[in-house]
N, C-alpha and C positions, 0 to 999 in steps of 0.2 A: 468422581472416582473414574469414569468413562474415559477423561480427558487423560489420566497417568497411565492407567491401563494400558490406551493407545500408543501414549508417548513409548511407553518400555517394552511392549513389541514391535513399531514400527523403525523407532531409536536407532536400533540394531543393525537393522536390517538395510536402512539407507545408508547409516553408515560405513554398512560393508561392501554395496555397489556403489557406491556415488563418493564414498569419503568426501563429506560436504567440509567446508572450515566456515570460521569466524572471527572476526574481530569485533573488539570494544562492547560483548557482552556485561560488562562491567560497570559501564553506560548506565543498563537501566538500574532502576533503584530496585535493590533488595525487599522494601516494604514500600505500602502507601501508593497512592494513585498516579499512574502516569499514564500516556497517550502515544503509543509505537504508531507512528505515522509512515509506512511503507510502498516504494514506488510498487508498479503490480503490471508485472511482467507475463506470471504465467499463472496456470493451476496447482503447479509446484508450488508455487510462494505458502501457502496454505500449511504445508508441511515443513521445509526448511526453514521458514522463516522464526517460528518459534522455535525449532528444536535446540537451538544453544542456551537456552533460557533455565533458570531451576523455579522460574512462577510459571503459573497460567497465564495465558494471554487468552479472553475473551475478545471475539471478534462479533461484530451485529452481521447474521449472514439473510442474505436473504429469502424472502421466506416460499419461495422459488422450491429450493433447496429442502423441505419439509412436505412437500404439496404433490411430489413428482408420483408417477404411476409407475405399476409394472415392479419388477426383481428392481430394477435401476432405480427406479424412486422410492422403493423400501432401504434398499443401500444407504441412498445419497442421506437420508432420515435418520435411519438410523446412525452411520457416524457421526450427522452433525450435531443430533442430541445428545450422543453417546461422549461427545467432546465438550459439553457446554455451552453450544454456539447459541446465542438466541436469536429466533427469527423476527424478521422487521420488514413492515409493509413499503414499498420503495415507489408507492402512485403520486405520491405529493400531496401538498397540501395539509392537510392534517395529519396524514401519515409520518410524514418527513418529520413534523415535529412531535410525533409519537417517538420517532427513532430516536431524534434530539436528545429527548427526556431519557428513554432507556438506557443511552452512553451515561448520560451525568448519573442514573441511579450503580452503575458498575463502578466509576469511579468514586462517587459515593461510596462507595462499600469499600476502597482501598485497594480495587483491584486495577489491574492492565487491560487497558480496552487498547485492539490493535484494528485498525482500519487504513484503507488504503484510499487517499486525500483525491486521487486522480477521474475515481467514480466507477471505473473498468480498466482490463486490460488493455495495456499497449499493445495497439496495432502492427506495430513496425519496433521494437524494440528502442524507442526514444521518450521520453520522461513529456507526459504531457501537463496542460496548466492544472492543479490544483482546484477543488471543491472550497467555497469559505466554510462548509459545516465540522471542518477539523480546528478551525478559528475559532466559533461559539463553542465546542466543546474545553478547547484552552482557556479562553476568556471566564467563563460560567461557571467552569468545575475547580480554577483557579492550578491546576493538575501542571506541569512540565510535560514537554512537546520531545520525544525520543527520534531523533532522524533516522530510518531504517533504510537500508538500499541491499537489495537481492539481485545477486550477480552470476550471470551466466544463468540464469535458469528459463531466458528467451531462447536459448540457444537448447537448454538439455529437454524442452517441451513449448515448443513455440505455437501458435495457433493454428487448430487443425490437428492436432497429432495427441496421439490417445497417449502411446507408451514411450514416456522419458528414454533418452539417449543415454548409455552407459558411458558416451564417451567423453562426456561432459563434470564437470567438476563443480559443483555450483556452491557459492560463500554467502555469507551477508556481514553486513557492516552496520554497526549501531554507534551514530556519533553522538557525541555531547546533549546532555540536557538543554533545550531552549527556555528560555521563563520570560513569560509576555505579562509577570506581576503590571508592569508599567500601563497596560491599556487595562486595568481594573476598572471596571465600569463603562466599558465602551462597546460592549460585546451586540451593541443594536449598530457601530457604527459602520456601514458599507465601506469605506474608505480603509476601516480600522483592521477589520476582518480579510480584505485584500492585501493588505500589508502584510499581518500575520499568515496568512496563506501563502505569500510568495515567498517570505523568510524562510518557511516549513521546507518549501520545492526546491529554495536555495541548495538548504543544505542537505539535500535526499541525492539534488546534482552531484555534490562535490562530494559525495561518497560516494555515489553508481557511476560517476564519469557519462553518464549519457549525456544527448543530444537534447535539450530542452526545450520544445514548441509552445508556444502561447494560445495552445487553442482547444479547447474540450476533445477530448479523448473519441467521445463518443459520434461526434461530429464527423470527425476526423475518417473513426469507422464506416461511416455511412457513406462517402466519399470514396472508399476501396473500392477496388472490382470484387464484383458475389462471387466468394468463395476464393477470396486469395488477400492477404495482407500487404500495403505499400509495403514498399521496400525498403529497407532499412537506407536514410541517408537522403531519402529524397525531397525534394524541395517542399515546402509548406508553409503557411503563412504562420508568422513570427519565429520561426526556426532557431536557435541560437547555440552555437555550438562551445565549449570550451575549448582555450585553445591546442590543450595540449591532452584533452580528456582523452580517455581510452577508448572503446569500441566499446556497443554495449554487450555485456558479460565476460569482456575480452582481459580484464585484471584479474591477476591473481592477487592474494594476501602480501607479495614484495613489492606491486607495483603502486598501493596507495598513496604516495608523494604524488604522485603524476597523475594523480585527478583533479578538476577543478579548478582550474588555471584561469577561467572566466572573473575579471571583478563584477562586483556587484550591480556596480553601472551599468554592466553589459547586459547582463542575464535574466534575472527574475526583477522585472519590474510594478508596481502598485499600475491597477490598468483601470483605475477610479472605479463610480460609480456601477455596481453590474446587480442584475434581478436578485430575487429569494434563489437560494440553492438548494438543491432537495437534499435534504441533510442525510437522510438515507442512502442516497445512490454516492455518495463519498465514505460512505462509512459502513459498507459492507461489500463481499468478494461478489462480482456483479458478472462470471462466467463460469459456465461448467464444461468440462472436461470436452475438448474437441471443437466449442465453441470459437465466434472469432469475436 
């Protein structure tokens, strides 16, 4: 109930500063289980990202998010219980695969589990390599892979900045159904699971137009200077740009021809064997508000 509640007073209200748009809502399925797999740009994402939707989109938040102290972390508790979000322990190990289970018990149940595949926000506003724990929940729950890409919303609350930009117009893109029926039974395979991960990133590129790096998000972050985000554009190992992609958040809803212009060969490639992935830290929003 928390979850509609929110939707029908907050709906409105963005709607009338922000005038957000959307495509290819139509994408996701009406009934039954699917997997919105979303690049994750900002704290925005959170908000825009479901609002063109008529289901619920459950997301595994973390449990961060439930724990906090003070006026601020009765807030952060209250919306996120008040919206349905469940919390998930993100230390690893047996935790990760406590999270694992909890996705397949949501889609179990027929519902929209939405997770962002990347593990954290982009640092610099470029699409970074993908988690395999978006693969095991495709594989295991046998569910369809929704490619979601949130656009302009690095630009209308980028990292470091509490209050969104009004000058900004932020959209999202929901493309085609994936179906990975073909790797049934393969969902223990390392090889199998980096395939289907980078298929996911594929096509999250060629709706967001960004810039796509082969190297963990979080990495990457650690590498910034404290207290200030790379720049957007700047060199890093496996970098790969399309060739005629847009800026990131820089499309509007006329310009989606002109993203994605990368082939396959180019872009997202299988990077063989790689560790356990903490299935949790791909499948929940992994920064709060001002956060980098």
């Amino acid at each position: 109930m928390g979850y509609w509640v929110a939707k029908a007073i907050l709906g409105p209200i963005l709607a009338i500063l922000f005038r957000p748009w959307s495509e290819g809502a139509d994408n996701v399925p009406r009934e039954g289980p699917a997997i919105l797999a979303w690049n994750h740009l900002s704290f925005s994402d959170h908000f825009f990202g479901p609002l063109p939707l008529p289901r619920k989109v459950t997301f595994l938040a973390k449990s961060e998010y439930f724990t906090g102290r003070g006026l601020k972390g009765l807030i952060s508790k209250a919306f996120f219980r008040g919206v349905g979000q469940i919390p998930v322990d993100r230390t690893g190990g047996e935790a990760s695969e406590r999270a694992l289970r909890t996705g397949l018990r949501v889609l179990a149940e027929g519902k929209l589990l939405g997770i962002y595949p990347e593990g954290t926000r982009t640092p610099d506003g470029r699409l970074y390599r993908g988690k395999t724990g978006v693969a095991r929940l495709a594989l295991e729950s046998g569910a369809p892979v929704i490619p979601c890409a949130m656009i302009g919303t690095f630009e209308l609350q980028p990292p470091g900045r509490l209050l969104p930009r009004l000058s900004i117009r932020p959209g999202t893109r929901f493309g085609k159904p994936l179906d990975f029926s073909r790797y049934a039974g393969l969902e223990s395979d390392r090889l199998v699971l980096r395939a289907v991960t980078d298929e996911i990133m594929y096509a999250v590129m060629n709706l967001s137009g960004q810039v796509y790096v082969d190297e963990d998000a979080q990495r990457a972050k650690k590498r910034a200077k404290p207290g200030g985000a790379a720049a957007p554009g700047a060199a890093a190992p496996g970098a790969a740009a399309p060739d005629s992609a847009a800026a990131p958040g820089a499309a509007s809803p006329d310009s989606a021809a002109a993203l994605g212009a990368a082939s396959p060969d180019s872009a997202v490639t299988p990077a063989g064997p790689v560790p356990p992935d903490d299935a949790a830290e791909e499948a929940v929003p992994s920064s709060t508000p001002g956060a980098s």
